[in-house]
C-alpha positions as CSV (number, residue, x, y, z in Angstrom):
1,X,84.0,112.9,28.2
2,X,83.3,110.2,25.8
3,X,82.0,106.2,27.6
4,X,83.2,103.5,26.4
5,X,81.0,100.3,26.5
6,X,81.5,96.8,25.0
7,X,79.0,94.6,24.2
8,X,80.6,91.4,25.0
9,X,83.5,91.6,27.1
10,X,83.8,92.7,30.5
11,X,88.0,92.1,30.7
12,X,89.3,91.6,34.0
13,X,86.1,92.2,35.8
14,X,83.9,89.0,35.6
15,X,85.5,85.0,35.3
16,X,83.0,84.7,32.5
17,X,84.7,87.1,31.0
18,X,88.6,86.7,31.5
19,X,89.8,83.3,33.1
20,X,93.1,84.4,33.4
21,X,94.7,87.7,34.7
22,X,97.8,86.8,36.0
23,X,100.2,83.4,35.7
24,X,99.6,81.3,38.4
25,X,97.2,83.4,40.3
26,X,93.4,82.5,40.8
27,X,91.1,83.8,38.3
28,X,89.1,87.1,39.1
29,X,86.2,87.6,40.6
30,X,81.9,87.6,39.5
31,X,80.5,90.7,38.7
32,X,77.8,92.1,41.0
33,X,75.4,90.8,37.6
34,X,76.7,87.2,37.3
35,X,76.5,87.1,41.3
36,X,72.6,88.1,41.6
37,X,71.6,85.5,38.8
38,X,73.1,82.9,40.5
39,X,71.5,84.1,43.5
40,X,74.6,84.7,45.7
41,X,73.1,88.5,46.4
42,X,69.6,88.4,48.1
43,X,67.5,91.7,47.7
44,X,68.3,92.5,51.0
45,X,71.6,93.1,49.8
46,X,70.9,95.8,46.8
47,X,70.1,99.0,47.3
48,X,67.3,100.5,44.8
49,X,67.6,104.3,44.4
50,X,65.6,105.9,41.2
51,X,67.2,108.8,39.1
52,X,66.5,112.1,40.4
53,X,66.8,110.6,44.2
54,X,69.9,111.9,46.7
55,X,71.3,109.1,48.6
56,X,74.8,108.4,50.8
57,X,75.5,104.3,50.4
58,X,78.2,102.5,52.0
59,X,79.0,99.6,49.7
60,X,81.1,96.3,50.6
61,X,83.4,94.9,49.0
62,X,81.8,92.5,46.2
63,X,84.8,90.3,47.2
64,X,84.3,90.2,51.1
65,X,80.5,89.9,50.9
66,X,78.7,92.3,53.5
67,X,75.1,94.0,54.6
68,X,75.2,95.9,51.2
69,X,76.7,95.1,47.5
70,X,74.9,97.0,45.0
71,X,73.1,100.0,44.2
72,X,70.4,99.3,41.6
73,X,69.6,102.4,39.4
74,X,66.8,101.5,37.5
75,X,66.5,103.2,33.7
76,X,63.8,103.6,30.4
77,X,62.8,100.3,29.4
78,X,64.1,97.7,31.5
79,X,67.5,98.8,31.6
80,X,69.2,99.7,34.6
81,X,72.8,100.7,36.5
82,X,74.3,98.0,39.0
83,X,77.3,99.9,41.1
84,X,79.4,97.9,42.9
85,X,82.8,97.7,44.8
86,X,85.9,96.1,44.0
87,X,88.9,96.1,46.4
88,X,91.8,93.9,46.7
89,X,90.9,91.0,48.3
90,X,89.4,87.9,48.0
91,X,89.6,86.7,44.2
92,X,89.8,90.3,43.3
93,X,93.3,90.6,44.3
94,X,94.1,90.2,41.3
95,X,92.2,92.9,39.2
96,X,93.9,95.8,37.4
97,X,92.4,98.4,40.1
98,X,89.6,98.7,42.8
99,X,87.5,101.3,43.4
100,X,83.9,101.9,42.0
101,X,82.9,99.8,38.9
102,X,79.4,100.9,37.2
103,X,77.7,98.4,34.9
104,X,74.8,99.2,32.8
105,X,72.7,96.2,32.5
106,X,70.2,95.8,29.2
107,X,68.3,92.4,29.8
108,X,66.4,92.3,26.9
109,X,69.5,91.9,24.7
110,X,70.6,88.5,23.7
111,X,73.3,86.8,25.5
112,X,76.6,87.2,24.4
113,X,75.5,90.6,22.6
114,X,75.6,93.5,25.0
115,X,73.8,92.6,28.1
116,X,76.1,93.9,30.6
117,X,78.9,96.9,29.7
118,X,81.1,98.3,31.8
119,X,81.0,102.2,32.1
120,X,84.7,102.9,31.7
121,X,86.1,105.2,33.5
122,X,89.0,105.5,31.7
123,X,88.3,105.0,28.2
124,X,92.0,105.4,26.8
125,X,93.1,102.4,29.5
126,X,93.8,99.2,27.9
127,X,91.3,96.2,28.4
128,X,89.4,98.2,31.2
129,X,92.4,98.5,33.4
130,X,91.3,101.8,35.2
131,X,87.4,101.4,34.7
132,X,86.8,102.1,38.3
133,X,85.5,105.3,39.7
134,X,87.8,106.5,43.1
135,X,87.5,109.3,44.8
136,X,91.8,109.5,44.6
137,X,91.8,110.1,41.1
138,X,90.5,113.5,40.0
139,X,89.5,112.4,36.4
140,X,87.9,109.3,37.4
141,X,86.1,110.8,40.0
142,X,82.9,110.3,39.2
143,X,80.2,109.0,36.5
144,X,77.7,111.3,35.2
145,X,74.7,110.3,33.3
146,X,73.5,113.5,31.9
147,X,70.6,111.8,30.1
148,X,69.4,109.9,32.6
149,X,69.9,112.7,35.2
150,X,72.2,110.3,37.2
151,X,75.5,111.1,38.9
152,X,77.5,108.6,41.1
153,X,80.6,110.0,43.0
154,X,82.7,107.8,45.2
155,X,83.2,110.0,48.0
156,X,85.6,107.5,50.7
157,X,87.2,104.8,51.5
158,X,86.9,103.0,54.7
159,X,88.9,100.2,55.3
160,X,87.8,98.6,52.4
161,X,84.6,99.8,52.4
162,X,83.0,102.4,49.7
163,X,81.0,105.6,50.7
164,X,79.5,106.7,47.6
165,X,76.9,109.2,46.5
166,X,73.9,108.8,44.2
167,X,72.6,112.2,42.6
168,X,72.1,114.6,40.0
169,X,74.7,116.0,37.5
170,X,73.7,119.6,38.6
171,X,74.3,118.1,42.6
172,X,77.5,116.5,42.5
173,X,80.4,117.7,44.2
């Protein structure tokens, strides 16, 4: 399966991104990125697993706030994965879809030029409508990084709360 990533836009998924969704509705929500550089996630709040590593996380929603937002997969260089949840609630009501959104972070490249881009899971969905990851949806079921050795697989869905699993390719269910 081929990933789609855009260097400048994230669509529906960040206000700096998209001001406007739907007519008369609030505008959507901050990415787990925009949030932890204006400091509105503490470190207590990510979760920092390395590739190769096994590990069960139960995410909150980014919308709702909780004991833990993000997984932080870090990559070569100073790259590096943020995985995050987005339900229906909050300012995210509004958003295309919910589920599991994976961002890969670069931020050594300029602003504006490809420092965040979405890992779409649904690359033929029109301005990132279905990039989420849920475990309902058998071709967007999970995200596999083969050259990175990652593999991120949203396994449930708790009220609105995300289980997922961080592994290898060769691992995931």
């Amino acid at each position: 399966m081929k990933w789609k990533d855009c260097t400048t836009y994230m669509g529906p998924w960040d206000v700096m991104s998209s001001h406007l969704i739907k007519r008369d509705e609030p505008p959507p929500g901050l990415s787990s990125f925009t949030r932890i550089r204006l400091g509105w996630i503490s470190e207590n709040q990510v979760v920092l697993i390395k590739p190769g590593e096994e590990k069960r996380v139960v995410l909150s929603p980014l919308a709702e706030g909780g004991t833990t937002l993000v997984v932080k997969i870090p990559l070569k260089g100073n790259t590096y994965l943020l995985v995050e949840n987005r339900q229906p609630i909050g300012y995210d009501r509004v958003m295309p879809d919910s589920g599991i959104l994976v961002l890969k972070v670069d931020p050594d490249a300029m602003e504006g030029a490809g420092t965040v881009r979405i890992m779409d899971a649904d690359p033929d969905s029109h301005h990132f409508a279905h990039a989420t990851f849920r475990p309902d949806k058998a071709q967007r079921s999970r995200f596999l990084d083969k050259e990175n050795q990652i593999a991120i697989v949203p396994l449930a869905l708790h009220d609105h709360n995300m289980e997922i699993l961080v592994t290898t390719p060769e691992k995931a269910p």
